[in-house]
Structure formats: C-alpha cells, structure tokens
DRENDRENTOR-861362 format. One record per atom (N, C-alpha, C): atom name; y, z, x. Coordinates in nm, 2 decimals, decimal comma, always signed. Each point is the difference from the previous one (the first is absolute). Layout:
% DRENDRENTOR-861362
{atomo CA Y Y Z Z X X}
...
% end
This chain:
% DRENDRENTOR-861362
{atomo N Y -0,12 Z +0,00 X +0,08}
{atomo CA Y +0,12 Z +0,00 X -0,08}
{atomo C Y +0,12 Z +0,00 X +0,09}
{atomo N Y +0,08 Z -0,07 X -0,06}
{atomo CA Y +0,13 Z -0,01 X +0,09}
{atomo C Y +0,12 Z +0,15 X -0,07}
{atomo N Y +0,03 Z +0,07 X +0,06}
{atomo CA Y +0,04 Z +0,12 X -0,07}
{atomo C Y +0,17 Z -0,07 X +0,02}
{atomo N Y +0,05 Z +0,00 X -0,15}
{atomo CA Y +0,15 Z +0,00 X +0,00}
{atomo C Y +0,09 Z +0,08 X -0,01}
{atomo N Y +0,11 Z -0,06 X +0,02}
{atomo CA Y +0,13 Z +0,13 X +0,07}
{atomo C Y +0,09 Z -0,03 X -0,05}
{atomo N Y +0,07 Z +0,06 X -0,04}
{atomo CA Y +0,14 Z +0,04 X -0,10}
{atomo C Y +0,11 Z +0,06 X +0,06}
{atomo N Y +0,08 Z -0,06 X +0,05}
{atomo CA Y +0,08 Z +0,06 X +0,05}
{atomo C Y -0,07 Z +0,12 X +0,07}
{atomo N Y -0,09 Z -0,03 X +0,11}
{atomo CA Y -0,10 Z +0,08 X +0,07}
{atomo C Y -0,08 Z +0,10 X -0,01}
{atomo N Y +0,02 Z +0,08 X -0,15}
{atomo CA Y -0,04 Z +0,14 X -0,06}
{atomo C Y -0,04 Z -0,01 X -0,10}
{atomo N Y +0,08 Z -0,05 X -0,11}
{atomo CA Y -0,08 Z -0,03 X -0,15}
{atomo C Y -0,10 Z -0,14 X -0,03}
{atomo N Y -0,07 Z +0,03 X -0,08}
{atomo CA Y -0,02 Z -0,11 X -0,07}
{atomo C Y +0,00 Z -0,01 X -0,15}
{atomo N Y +0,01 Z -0,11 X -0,03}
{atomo CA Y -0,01 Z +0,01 X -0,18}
{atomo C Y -0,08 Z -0,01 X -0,06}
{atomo N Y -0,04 Z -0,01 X -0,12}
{atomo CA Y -0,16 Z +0,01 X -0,02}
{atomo C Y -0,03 Z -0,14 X -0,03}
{atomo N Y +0,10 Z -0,11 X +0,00}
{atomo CA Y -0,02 Z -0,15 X +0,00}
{atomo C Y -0,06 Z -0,03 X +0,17}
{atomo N Y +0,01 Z +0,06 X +0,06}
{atomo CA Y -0,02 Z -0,03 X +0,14}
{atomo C Y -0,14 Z +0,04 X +0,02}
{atomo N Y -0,01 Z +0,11 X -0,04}
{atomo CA Y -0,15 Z +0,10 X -0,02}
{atomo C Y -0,08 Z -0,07 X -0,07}
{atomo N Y +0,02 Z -0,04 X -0,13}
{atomo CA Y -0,11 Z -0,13 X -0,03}
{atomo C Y -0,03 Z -0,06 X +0,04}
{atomo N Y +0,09 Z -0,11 X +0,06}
{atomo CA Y -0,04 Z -0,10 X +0,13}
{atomo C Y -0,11 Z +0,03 X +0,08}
{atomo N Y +0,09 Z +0,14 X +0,08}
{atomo CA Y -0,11 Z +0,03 X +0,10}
{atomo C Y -0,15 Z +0,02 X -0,04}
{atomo N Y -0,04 Z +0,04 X -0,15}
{atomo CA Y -0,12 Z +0,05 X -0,02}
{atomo C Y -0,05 Z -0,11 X -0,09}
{atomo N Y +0,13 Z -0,09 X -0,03}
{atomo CA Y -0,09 Z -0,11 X -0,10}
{atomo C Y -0,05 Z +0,07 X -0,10}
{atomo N Y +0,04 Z +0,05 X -0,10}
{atomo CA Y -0,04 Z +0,10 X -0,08}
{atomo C Y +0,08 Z -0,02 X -0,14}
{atomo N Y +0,04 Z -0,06 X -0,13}
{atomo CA Y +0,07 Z +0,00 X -0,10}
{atomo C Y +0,11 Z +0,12 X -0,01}
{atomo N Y +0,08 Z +0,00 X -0,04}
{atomo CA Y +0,06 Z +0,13 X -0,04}
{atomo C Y -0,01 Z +0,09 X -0,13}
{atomo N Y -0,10 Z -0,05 X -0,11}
{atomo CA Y -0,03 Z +0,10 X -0,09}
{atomo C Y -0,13 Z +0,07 X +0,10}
{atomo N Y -0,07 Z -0,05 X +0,12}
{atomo CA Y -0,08 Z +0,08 X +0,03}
{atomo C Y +0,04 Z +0,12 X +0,09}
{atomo N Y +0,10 Z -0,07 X +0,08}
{atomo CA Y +0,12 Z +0,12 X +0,05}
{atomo C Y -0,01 Z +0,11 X -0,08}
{atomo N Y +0,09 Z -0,08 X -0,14}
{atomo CA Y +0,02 Z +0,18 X -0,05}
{atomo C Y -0,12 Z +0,05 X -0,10}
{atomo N Y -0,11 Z -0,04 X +0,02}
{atomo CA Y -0,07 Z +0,07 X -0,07}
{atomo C Y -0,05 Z +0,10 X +0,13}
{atomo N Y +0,01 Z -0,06 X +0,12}
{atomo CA Y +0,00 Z +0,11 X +0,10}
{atomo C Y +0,09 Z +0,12 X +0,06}
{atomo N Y +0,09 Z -0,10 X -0,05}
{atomo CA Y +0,14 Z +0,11 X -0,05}
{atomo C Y +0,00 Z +0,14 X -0,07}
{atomo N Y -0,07 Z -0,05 X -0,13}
{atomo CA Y -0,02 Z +0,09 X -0,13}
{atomo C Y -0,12 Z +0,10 X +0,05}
{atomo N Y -0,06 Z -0,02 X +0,08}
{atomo CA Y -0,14 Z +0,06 X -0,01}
{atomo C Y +0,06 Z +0,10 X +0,17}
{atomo N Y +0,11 Z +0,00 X +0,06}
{atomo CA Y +0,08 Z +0,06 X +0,11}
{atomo C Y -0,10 Z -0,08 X +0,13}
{atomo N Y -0,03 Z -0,10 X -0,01}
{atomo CA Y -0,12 Z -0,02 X +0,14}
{atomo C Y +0,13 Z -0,06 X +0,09}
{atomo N Y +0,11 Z -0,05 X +0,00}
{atomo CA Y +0,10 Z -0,06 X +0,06}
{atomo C Y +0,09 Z +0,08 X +0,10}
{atomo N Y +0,03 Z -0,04 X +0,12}
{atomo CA Y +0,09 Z +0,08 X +0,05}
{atomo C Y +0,15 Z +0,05 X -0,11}
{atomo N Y +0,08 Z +0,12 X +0,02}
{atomo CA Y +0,12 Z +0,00 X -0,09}
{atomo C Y +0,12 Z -0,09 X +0,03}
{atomo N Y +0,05 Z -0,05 X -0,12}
{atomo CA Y +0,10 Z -0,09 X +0,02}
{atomo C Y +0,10 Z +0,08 X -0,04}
{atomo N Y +0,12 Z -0,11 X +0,06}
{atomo CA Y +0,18 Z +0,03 X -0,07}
{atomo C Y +0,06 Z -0,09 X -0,05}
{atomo N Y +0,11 Z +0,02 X -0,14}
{atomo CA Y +0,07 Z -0,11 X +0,00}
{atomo C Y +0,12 Z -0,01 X +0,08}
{atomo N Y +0,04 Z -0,13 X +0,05}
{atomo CA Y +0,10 Z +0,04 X +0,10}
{atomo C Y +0,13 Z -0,04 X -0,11}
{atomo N Y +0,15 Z +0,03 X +0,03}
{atomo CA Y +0,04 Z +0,00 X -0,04}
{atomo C Y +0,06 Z -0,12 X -0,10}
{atomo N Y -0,04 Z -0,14 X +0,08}
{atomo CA Y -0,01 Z -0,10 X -0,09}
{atomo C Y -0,12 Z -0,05 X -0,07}
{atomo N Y -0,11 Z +0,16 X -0,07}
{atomo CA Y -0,04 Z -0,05 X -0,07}
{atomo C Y -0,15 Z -0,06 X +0,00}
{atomo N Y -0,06 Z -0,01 X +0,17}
{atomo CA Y -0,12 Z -0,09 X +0,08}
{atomo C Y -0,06 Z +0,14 X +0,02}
{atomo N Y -0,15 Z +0,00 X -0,04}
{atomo CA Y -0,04 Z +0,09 X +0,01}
{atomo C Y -0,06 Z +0,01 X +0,15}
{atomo N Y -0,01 Z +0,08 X +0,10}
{atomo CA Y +0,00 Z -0,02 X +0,13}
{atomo C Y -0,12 Z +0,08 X +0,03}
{atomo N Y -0,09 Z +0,02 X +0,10}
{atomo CA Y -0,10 Z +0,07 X +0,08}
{atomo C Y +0,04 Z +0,00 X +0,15}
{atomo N Y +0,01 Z +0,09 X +0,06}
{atomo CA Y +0,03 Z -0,02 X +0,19}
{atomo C Y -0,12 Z -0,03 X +0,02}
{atomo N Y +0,00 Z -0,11 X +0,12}
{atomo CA Y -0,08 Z -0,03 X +0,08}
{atomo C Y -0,11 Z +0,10 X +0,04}
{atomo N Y +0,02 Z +0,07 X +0,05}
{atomo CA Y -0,04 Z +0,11 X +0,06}
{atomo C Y -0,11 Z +0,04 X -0,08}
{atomo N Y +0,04 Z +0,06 X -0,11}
{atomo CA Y -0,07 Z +0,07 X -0,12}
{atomo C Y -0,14 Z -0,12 X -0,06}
{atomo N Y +0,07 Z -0,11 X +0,03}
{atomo CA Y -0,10 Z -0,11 X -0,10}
{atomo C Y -0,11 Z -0,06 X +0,10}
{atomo N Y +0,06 Z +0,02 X +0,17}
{atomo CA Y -0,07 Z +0,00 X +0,08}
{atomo C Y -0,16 Z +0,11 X +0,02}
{atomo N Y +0,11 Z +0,12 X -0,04}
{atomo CA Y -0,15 Z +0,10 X +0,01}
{atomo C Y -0,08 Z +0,01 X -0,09}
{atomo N Y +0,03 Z -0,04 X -0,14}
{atomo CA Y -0,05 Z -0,04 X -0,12}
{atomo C Y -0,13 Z -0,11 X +0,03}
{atomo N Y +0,02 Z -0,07 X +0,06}
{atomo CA Y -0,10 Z -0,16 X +0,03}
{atomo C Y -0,11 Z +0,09 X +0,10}
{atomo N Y +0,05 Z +0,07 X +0,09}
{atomo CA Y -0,08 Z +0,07 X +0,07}
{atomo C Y -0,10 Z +0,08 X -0,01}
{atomo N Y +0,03 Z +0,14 X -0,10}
{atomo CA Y -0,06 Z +0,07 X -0,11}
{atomo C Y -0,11 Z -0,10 X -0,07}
{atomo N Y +0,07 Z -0,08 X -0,03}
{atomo CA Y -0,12 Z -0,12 X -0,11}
{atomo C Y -0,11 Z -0,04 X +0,11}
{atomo N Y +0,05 Z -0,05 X +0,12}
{atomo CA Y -0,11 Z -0,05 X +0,11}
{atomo C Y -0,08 Z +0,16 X +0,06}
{atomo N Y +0,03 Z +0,08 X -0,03}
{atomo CA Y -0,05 Z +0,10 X +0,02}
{atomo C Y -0,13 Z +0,08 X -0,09}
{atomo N Y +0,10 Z +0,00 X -0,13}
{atomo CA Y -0,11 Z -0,04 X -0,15}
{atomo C Y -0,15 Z -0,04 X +0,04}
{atomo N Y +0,09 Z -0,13 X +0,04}
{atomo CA Y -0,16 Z -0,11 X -0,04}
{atomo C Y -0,08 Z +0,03 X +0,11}
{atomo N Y +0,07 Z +0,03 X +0,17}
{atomo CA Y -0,12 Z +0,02 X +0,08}
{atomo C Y -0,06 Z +0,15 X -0,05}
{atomo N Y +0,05 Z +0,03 X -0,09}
{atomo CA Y -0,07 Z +0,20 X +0,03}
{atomo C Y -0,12 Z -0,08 X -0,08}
{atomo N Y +0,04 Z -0,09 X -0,13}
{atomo CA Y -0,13 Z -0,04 X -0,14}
{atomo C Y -0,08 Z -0,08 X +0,05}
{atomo N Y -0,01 Z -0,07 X +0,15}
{atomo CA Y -0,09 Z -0,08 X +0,05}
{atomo C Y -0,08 Z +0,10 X +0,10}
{atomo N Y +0,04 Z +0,12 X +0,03}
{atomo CA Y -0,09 Z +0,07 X +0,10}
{atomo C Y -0,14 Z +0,05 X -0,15}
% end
C-alpha cells in the first residue's frame, strides 16, 4: 500500500479508502461497531484521522491476523 499524506499528519477518510480499497458504507459500519482508529472534524468540516494513529491501527490488524494464524 502506498500510505498517503495530508499535509504530512492527517488523513481524510477519502484518502483512507483509497489506501484500503474498501467502500465507505464499510468504513463506517466499522466506524459504528468502534473497530477504527478515532477521528476529528477539522474545522472545515473534513473528517480527519492522523497519520500516526491510522498507521498503528493497520498494525494492530497485521498483528490480529498473525496472533489467529499461530
């Protein structure tokens, strides 16, 4: 995956789909159920995730899956 960068910190969750290829009602059904890193709205309104946070997020998940393959 090519990890994209937002003004080097954020990303928006249009960017986040990209990266995961993933629809956005499935987003937020992942949303609703809290499995997502926490987001912000920024002040104009774009709902935002830092880098950082969505980075450790992907990690955790690759972490998930190797603990359910041992």
């Amino acid at each position: 995956m090519n990890r994209p960068t937002v003004g080097g910190s954020w990303l928006t969750i249009s960017d986040i789909l990209t990266d995961l290829d993933v629809p956005e009602h499935e987003w937020r059904e992942w949303q609703a159920a809290g499995q997502t890193p926490l987001s912000v709205v920024s002040t104009d309104g774009t709902e935002r995730i830092r880098l950082a946070h969505y980075e450790r997020w992907l990690d955790s998940l690759a972490d998930d899956s190797t603990e359910e393959d041992e």
